[in-house]
Structure formats: C-alpha cells, structure tokens
N, C-alpha and C positions, 0 to 999 in steps of 0.2 A: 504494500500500500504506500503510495505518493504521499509526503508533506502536506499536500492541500486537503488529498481525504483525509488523511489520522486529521487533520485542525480541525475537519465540516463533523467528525463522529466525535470529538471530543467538546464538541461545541454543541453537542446533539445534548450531550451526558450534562453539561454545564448548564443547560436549556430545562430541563427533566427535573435538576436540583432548584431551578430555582423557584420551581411551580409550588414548591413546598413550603414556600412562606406564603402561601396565598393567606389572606386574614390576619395573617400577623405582621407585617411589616408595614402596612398600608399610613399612612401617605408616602412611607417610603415604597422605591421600587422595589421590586422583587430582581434577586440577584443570585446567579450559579456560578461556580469557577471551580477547575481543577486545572490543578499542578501533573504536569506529564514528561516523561523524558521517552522520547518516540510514542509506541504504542501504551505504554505503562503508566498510568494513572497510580500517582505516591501522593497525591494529596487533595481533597475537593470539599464543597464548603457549601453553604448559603445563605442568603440572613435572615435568621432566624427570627427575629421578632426585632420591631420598629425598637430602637435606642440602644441593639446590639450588638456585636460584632460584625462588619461585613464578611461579605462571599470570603474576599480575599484574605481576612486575617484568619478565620477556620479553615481554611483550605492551607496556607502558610504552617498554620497550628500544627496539623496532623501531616505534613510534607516534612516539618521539621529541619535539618540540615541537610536533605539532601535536593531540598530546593535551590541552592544553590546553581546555577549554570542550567536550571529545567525552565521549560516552558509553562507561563500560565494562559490559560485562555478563559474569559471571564465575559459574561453576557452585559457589561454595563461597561463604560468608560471607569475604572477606578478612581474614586473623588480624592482632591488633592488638599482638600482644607480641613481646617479644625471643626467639627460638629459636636454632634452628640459623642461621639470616636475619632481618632488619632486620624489624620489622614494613611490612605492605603496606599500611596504614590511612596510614602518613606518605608513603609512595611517591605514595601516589593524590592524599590533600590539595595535597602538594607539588606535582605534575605539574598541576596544577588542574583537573581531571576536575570534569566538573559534575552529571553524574546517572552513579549507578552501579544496573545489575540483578540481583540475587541470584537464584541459581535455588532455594538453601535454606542455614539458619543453618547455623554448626557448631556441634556439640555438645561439641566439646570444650572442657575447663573452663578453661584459658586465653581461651579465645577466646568463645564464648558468649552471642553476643549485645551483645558490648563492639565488636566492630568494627565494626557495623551503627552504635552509637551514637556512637560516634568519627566517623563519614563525617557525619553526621545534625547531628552537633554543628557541625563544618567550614561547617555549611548547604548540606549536596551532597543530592540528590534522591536517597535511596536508597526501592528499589521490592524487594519481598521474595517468594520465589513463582512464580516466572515455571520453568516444569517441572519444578517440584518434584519428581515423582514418577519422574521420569525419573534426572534427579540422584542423589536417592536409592535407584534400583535400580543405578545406575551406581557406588555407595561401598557399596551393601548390605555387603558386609563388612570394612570400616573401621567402619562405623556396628557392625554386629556386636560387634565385637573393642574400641568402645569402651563400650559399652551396658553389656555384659554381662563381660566379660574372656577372653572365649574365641573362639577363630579360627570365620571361615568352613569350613565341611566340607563338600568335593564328591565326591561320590562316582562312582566308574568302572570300570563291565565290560562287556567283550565277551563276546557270547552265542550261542549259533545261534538260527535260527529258531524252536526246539522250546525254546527259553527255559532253556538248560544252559547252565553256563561249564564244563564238561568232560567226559571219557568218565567211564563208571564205573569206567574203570580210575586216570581224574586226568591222563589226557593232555587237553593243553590248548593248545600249541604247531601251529598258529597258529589258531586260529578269526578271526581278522578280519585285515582285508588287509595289504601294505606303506604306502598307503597313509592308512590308519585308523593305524597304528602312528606313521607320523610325525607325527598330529594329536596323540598321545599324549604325546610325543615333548617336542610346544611346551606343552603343557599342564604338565610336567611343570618345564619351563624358566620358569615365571612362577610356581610356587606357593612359600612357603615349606616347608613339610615333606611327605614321602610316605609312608604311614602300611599297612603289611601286618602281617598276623599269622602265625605263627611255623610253622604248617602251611604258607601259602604259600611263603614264605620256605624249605623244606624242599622242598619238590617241586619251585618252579620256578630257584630258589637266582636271584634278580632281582640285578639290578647297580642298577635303580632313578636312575638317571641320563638327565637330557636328552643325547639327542645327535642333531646337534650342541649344545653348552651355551646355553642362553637366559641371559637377564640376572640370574637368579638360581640360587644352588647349594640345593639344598632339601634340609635334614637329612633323614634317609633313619632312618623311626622302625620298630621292630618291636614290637608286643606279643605277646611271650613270658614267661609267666606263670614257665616253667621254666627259664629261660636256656640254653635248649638249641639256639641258635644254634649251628653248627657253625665253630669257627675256620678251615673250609678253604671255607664260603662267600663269594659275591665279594661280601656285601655287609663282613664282618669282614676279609678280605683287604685289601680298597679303605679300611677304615677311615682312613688314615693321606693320603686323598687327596679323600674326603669324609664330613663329620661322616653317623655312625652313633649311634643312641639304640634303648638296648635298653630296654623297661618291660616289669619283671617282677615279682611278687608275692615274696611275706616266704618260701612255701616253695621258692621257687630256692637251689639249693646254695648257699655262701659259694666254695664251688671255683668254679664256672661263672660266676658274676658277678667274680670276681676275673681267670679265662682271659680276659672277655670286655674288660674294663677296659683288661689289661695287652696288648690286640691291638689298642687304640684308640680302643671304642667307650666312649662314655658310657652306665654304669647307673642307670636310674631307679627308685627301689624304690618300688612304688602299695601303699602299706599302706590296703590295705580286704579286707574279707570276699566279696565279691560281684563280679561279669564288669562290671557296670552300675556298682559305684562304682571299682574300679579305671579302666577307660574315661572311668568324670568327671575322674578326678584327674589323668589322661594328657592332656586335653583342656583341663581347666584347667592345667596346667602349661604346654602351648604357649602358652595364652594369656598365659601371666605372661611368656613368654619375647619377647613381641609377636609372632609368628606370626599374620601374617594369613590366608593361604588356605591351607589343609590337605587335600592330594588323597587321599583314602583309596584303594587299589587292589585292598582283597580278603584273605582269604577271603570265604566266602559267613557264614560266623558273625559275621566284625567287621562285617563292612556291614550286619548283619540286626540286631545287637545297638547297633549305632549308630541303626540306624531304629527300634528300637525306644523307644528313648529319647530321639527326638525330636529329634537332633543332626545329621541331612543337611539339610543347605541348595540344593545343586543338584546335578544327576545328569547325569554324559556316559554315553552306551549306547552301543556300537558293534555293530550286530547284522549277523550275516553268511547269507545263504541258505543253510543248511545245517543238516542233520536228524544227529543222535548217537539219540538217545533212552536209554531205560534208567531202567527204574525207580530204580538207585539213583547216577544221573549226577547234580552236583552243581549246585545250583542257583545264580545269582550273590546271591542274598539266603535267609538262612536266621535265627535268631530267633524270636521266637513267633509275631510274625505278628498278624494281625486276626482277629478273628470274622467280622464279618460287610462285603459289601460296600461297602457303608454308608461303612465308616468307612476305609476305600482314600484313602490318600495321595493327592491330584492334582496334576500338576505344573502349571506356568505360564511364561510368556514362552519358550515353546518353540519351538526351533528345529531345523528337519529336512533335513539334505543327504545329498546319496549320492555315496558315494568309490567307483567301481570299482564292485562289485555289496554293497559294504556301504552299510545305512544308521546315519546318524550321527547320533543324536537327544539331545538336552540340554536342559533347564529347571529351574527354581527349583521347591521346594519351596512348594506354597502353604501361605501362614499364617506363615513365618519373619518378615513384615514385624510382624504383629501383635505375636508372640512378644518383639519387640526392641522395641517398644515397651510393650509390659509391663512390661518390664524396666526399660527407661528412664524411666518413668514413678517407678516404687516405690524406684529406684537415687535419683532425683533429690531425692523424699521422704525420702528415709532421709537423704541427706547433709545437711539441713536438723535432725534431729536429733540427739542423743548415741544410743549404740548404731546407726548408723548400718549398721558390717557383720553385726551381724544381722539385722536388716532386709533386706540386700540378699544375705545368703546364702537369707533366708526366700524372697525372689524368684525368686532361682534357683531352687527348688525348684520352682519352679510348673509348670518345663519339664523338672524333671530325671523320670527314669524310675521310677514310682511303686511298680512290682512288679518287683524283682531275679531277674535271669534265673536260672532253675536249675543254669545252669554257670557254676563261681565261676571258669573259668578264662576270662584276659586274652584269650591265642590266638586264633585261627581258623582 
C-alpha cells in the first residue's frame, strides 16, 4: 500500500474516533487522531468531553516516546493557543512528530490557519486535505454555529404510511414503535435544546426528556406566542429539574409570563411583528447561547415555518405501516409550502433502517453546505472591514425567509 492510501485508511480510523465524542464535546468540534509509523497505529485519541484533553494530547499520551519521528494524522487543524488546554501545536513540536495530516483547517479565529503555520515553521511536513469533505460533514454543525451564529436544526416526526402525524381528532399516541421511540430517546440525549410549539405542548403535554439521560440535558424550548403554557404541564412542573424556555411574543399577558417565570421556567420575549422573525430571533438567540444541535419535534406549523425559511439542516422520519386518513388529519409539515415540484427540498447522505415494522429514514438537507459557506465567505469579508456587522447581518439575510408567513403567531 502507497503513502496516500495508509494517510486516506488512517484518516478513515481518525474519522470513526472522532464520532465518539458526539454529545460530549459540543460547542467544541469533534476530533480523531492517530499517531502511525507506516501501517502501525502506536497511538490514537479523541476529545473526549468539551474542557478536555484534545484528539492530539490522548493520542500523544498512549504513542508515548515512540512518537517521536511518527506521523500524526488528525481530522481538525491542531489549535495553537491557550484555551481551556495547552495549545497542541507545542505538544506535537515537543513530542517530535515529523509529518502531520490534516483532514481540514479550523475556522475558528483563534486558530485559523496559525497552527498549520506553527507545525510548518517547526519544519514538520504538514499535508492539508486529506477527506476533507468527510471531516466536514462530520463538524457540519460546529462549522454551522461558527459561520453563521446559529445552531444546527434537525428536524423529527413520526408518521403513518398515508403521511399524517395524527387523527383528525389529534390523537397521536403511539404511531411509531417502542422501538423507534428509544432511537428518539438517544437522539434527544446528544442535542442541546428540544424545541415544540405550544399547541403541541397542549395536546401531548411532553416531558421532553432523554431516558435513560445521555451525556447531555437539553433545554426543553417552547414557542408560545401567548404564554399559555399550562402550570400543571410536566414540562413547567419539571421546570425546577430541567431548564424550560418559554418564547413568547410582546402580546402574552404580563400575568402569564410572570406564573410562568415564578414556576421556573425562563421567558424569552421575540419582539418582532411576524411567525418568521420571531422564529429568527428564537434561533439566533440559541445560537448566542452556543447551542449547537437543536432537535425541533413539532407541531406541523413550526417545522413547516422553519422549512420554510430555510432553517432545517437534517431530518429523522420514523414512518410506521399504518393508514389514519382524513381529510382534515394533520400533516407532520404544514407552512406555505412550494409551488411547484421543481423546487422540493432533496435530502442527502441518507440513511435507511427498519426497527420492528417501522422505517427509520434521516439525511441532511441538500444545499446547507453551500449556504455556510456563503456565509462564511461574506462573515470573513466583513471582518476585514469597519461596519463589519452589517455586513454580516446583510448575509444572513441571504438565507433568512424573504416573504413573512401570514401567521404572526410563534406557536404550532
């Protein structure tokens, strides 16, 4: 085997490690590296949880002294400054690493192309590119959240066959299996926030909780335009055992938002005029908050008003063989929708398995890659000049939703 394969298979192994901090490192990237001398992996790593050691110093760790004069190949630019940890750029010099392989820069402005020159400078072999695109479908939303300031958005419903998420009467308990619920479950256990609207939230009264708990507690968000959250729901009952976040527009009572506060939950006021600019400002505010992955669960109006404004990223569906019908059963996406077929969303890196007799389908949002680099582009522009955040408010706009939906309310 050629130098180029062992770097693409040991960059494969680097890639596999680093999927392993999902839920724990987040707003940091997720990061793999092993230490290799030819075919022989002596040392490999990942980061483990957000404020810990990176890829490179575990990988370092267990290579020991015979890192010396070996190769690392590492799925991130190694950061070159002081953080939460030492910088890796001194680790690697130190250890005397003699060729290092990046799968892709980081963009973040600490780091940025200074630790590439830092290794470079040392006179170490650094090689830039090596599955790049893998890499970064692997941080797509760390790259999201630093691009642009606002979280990954994945969107999830279960459906029947006939494409309903419930009767016409709003029964809905259980359309997809035990199963499918506990995929839900872990999904739920790696995101930062879980995001329904306030009709949901009333019918199914959600608890909104991983169980059993994954490595992360994810604020549990509502938009309710009317603060008419009910204090005898489990999600304002539980307030006091995990964070709740009510957003609600300027006409919610001062009563309602003050019951809501004094029961535990935090109120967010989205002062806008429109369903589409309250929804930005809810959306930019996680992202102020570093909220990296944002699981939306429904109604059919917030996920429909969210798509329509060009804000879902990837989609889980869990579809069950089973027929409701009903002219006026509710649909899992509702919104204005498309004209014509034409212009139908298509997913991508799609993946399909069957639990039981449900199937379980999830992919990305084509075109979200583009979109961040839009952004990242005109963000990077803008900081080089003065008026800098207008410029990159002007960017954002490029994606935000051009025609305000005709329901100014938050809800769904």
């Amino acid at each position: 085997m050629n130098q180029s394969d062992l770097d693409t298979q040991h960059m494969r192994r680097a890639l596999e490690l680093a999927v392993r901090g999902q839920g724990h490192v987040e707003p940091n990237p997720m990061v793999g590296c092993v230490i290799v001398r030819g075919a022989e992996i002596i040392g490999e790593g990942w980061h483990r949880r957000f404020g810990g050691p990176h890829a490179e110093i575990e990988a370092l760790k267990m290579a020991g002294r015979r890192a010396a004069g070996a190769a690392m190949i590492v799925t991130l630019e190694p950061c070159s400054h002081q953080g939460k940890t030492p910088p890796c750029t001194r680790a690697i010099i130190e250890a005397g690493i003699r060729r290092v392989v990046v799968a892709q820069r980081d963009p973040f402005a600490e780091v940025a192309g200074s630790g590439i020159a830092q290794l470079v400078a040392a006179r170490i072999d650094v090689e830039v590119g090596r599955l790049e695109a893998e890499a970064q479908m692997l941080n797509a939303p760390y790259l999201k959240l630093l691009e642009t300031g606002r979280p990954w958005i994945i969107a999830k419903w279960a459906m029947t066959l006939d494409g309903l998420a419930a009767t016409a009467s709003g029964s809905s308990r259980w359309i997809s299996n035990e199963q499918s619920r506990e995929i839900v479950h872990k999904l739920r256990g790696r995101v930062d926030a879980i995001v329904v609207g306030s009709k949901t939230a009333r019918r199914d009264d959600p608890l909104l909780t991983a169980r059993p708990p994954g490595p992360r507690q994810a604020v549990r968000v509502v938009a309710d335009t009317r603060a008419s959250l009910s204090s005898e729901s489990q999600l304002v009952s539980t307030a006091g055992q995990a964070p709740v976040l009510v957003a609600v527009g300027p006409e919610a009572p001062q009563s309602d938002r003050e019951r809501l506060a004094e029961a535990g939950c935090e109120v967010f006021l989205c002062k806008a005029d429109t369903q589409a600019e309250r929804l930005g400002r809810l959306i930019a505010e996680l992202g102020r908050r570093r909220l990296t992955n944002v699981l939306v669960e429904g109604g059919g109006r917030l996920t429909g008003s969210l798509l329509d404004a060009g804000q879902i990223d990837e989609v889980h569906v869990f579809i069950a063989p089973k027929l409701i019908g009903g002219a006026d059963a509710p649909s899992p996406i509702a919104g204005r929708g498309i004209q014509e077929m034409s212009q139908a969303l298509q997913l991508e890196s799609i993946q399909l398995e069957q639990f039981g007799t449900d199937i379980y389908l999830r992919g990305r949002v084509a075109g979200t890659e583009k979109i961040s680099a839009l952004l990242a582009q005109d963000y990077l522009e803008a900081r080089a000049k003065r008026g800098s955040r207008r410029k990159f408010e002007k960017a954002l706009s490029k994606v935000k939703d051009a025609t305000p939906s005709p329901d100014d309310r938050l809800d769904s």
